[in-house]
N, C-alpha and C positions, 0 to 999 in steps of 0.2 A: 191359348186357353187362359183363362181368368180365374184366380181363387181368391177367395174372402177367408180369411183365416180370424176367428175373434180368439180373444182370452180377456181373462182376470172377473171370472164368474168364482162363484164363490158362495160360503154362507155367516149371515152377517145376522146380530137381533135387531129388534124392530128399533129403528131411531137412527140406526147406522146407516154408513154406506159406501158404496164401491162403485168402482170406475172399469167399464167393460173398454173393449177396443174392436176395431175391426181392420184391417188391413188388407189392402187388394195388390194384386199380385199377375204378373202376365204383359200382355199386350193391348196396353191401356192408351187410347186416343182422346176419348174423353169420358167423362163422370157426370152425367144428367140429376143423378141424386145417388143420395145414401139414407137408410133408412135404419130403424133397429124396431123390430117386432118383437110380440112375446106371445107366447102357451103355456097357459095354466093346466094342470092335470085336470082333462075331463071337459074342455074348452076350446073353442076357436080361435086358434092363431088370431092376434088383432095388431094393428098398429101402433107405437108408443111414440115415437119420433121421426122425424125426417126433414133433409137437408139435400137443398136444391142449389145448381148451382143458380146464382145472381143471389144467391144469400135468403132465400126463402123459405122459414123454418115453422116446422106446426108439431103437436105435442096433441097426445091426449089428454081428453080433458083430467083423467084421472092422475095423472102425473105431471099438471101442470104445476110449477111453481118449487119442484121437485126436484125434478131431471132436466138436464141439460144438457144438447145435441151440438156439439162440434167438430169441426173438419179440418184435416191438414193436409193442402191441397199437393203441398212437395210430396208429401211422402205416402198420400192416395189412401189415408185412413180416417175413420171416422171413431169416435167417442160418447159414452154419454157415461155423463154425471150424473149416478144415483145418489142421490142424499134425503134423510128423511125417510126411510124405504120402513114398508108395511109387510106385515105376512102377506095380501092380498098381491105385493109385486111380485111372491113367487112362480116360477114357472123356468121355462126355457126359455133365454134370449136368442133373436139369430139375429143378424146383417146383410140386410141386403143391399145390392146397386143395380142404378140399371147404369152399364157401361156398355162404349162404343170400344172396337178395336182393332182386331182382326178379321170379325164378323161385323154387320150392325146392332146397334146399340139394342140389347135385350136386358134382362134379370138376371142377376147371380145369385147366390144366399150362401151363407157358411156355413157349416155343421151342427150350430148352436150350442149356447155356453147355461150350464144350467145357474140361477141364482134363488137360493132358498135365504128365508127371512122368516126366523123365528119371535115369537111373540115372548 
């Protein structure tokens, strides 16, 4: 079985910023991608980053230039650098991967890390 464990959510004012994690865990063969989504209160889950393997990385547009998506492939976690962070980046973060292992390669998600930004 596969888990995604994040931390280092938090709340920070507007200008600040924090650095989430994700971590996977199990019977891990290979990692197709990792992503970091987010949920604002009242909102649809959307996408904010994501990391493919062969190194292919995409951002939303709202968070470009912001946040930055990175991966450590030894130790099967992923990252992102918030800086610059706005009230509008509050919500819920989660992590997701699609990972191969045990099973074929599906979706996992964490539990989600909440990150509020005050103005």
């Amino acid at each position: 079985q596969v888990q995604l464990v994040e931390s280092g959510g938090g709340s920070v004012q507007a200008g600040g910023s924090l650095r989430l994690s994700c971590a996977a865990s199990g019977t891990i063969f290979s990692i197709v991608a990792m992503a970091w989504h987010r949920q604002a209160p009242g909102k649809q889950r959307e996408l904010v980053a994501v990391t493919r393997s062969g190194g292919r990385i995409n951002y939303a547009d709202s968070v470009k230039g912001r946040f930055t998506i990175s991966r450590d492939n030894h130790k099967n976690t992923v990252y992102l650098q918030m800086n610059s962070l706005k009230p509008e980046d509050t919500g819920v973060y989660y992590c997701a991967a699609a990972i191969g292992g045990a099973l074929p390669v599906r979706d996992y998600w964490g539990q989600g890390t909440q990150v509020t930004v005050s103005s």
